[in-house]
Each structure stands twice: as structure tokens, then as C-alpha cells.
C-alpha positions in Angstrom: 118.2 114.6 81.0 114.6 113.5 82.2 113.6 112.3 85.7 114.9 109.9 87.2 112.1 107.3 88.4 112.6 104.0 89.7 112.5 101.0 87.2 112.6 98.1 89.4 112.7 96.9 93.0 114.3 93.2 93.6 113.2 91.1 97.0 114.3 88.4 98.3 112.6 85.2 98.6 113.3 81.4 99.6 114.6 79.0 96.8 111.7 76.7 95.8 109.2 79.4 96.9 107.3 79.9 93.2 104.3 78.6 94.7 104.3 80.7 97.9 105.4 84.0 95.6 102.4 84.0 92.8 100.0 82.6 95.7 100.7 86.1 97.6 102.3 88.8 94.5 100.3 87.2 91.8 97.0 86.0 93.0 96.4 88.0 96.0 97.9 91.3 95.5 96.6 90.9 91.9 100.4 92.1 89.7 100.5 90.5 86.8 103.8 88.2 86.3 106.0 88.8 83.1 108.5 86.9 81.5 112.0 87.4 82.9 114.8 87.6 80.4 115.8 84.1 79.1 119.7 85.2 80.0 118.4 85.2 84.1 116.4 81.8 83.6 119.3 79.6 85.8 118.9 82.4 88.4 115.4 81.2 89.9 114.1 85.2 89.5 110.0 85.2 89.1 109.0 89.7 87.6 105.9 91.3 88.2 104.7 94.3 86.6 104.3 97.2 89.4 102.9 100.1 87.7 105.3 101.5 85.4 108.1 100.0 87.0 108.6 96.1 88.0 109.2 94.2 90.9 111.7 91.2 90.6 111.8 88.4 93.4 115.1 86.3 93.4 115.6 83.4 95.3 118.2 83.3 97.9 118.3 81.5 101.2 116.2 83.5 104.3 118.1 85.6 106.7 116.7 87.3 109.6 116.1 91.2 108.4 114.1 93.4 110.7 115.2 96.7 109.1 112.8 99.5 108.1 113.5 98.8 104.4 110.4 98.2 102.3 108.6 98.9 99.3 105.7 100.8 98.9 102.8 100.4 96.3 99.9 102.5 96.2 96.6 100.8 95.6 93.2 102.1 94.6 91.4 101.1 97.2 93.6 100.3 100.7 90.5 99.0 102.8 89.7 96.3 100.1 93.5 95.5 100.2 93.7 95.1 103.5 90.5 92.8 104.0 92.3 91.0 100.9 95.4 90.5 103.3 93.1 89.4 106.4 91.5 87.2 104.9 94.3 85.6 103.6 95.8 85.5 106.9 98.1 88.3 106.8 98.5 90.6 110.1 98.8 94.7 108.2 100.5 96.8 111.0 99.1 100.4 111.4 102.1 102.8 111.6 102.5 106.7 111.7 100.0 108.7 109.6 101.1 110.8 107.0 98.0 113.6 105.9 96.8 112.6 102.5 98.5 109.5 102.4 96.3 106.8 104.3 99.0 103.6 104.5 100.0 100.2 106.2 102.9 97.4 106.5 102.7 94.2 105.9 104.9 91.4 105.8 104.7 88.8 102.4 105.3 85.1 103.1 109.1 85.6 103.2 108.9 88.2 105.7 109.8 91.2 103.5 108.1 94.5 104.8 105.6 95.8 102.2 103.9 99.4 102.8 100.6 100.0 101.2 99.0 103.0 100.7 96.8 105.2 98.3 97.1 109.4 97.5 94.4 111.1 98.8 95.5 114.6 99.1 99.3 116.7 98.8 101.1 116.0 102.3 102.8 119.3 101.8 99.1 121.5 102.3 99.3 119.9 105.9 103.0 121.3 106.8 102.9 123.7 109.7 
């Protein structure tokens, strides 16, 4: 048995939002949309290619979430990212540091929480 590894990661979003979702997933973080299966077409679902895994947005009516779940996606460069994000408007939230491992939050349009970061260095030369 290999590995396991993560294949994809589904988040919600507001029906009617396609505009809102490529604006922010496609266009400003850059992932490039593929076609979802033709069997999932009546269920309003919009993929994105994250690395060697996906991310799938599905549309289902908002409800407040607060929770620490997120997603994570490591970027090349995290400073240009963030500027990316302020500039578009978005508010990144600083959070606990982890050695080697630069990061931030962020919330997308639909308020899902979003960490981004990029591997520097092992974490684990920094244990005590």
C-alpha cells in the first residue's frame, strides 16, 4: 500500500456565486479551473487544480462557520500573495509562527478560512 495523500478538498460556496469563485480561486489566486465530471453538472460544483490534488467548490446556501477548519496551500512566493490579497481587498490575518514555515489566514469571498504559506526550512530542526 502507498501513502496516503490527500486528493481533494471540497468548500462551500453561495449558489449563483461562479462569478465571485473564479474572480477570487481562478483569477486572483491564479489555480487553473478543470472540467468537473459531466455526471456532477446539475450539482452547481466549479474544480480547480491544487497541486497534485484538487479543490472542488460546491454551492450550498451560507451558514455562519467560525471554526478553525481551513485549507492550506503553499505558494512560491507568500509576500507577492499576500500584496495580491490586499490589493484585491482582502484582510490576511497574521497567526502563530511555525519555524520554517512562514504562513497566514485569509478569508475567500464566502468566508471560508484559507491558510497560506510556503516551506522554508524542516520545523522539526527547531524542536527543543
Amino acid at each position: 500500500m502507498t501513502r496516503p495523500r490527500v486528493q481533494h478538498v471540497s468548500l462551500p460556496r453561495p449558489p449563483r456565486s461562479d462569478e465571485a469563485t473564479r474572480a477570487f480561486y481562478g483569477a486572483l489566486l491564479g489555480l487553473e479551473e478543470i472540467p468537473a465530471p459531466s455526471s456532477l453538472a446539475d450539482l452547481d460544483v466549479i474544480w480547480y487544480r491544487l497541486g497534485d490534488a484538487e479543490l472542488h467548490l460546491f454551492a450550498e446556501e451560507p451558514y455562519p462557520d467560525r471554526s478553525g477548519r481551513h485549507v492550506c496551500i503553499e505558494v512560491d512566493d507568500l509576500d507577492e500573495m499576500r500584496a495580491r490579497l490586499v490589493a484585491a481587498g482582502y484582510a490576511p490575518e497574521d497567526t502563530i509562527a511555525i519555524p520554517g514555515r512562514p504562513r497566514f489566514f485569509c478569508r475567500d469571498p464566502f468566508g471560508n478560512r484559507i491558510e497560506f504559506t510556503t516551506i522554508v526550512d524542516d520545523y522539526l530542526k527547531y524542536q527543543e
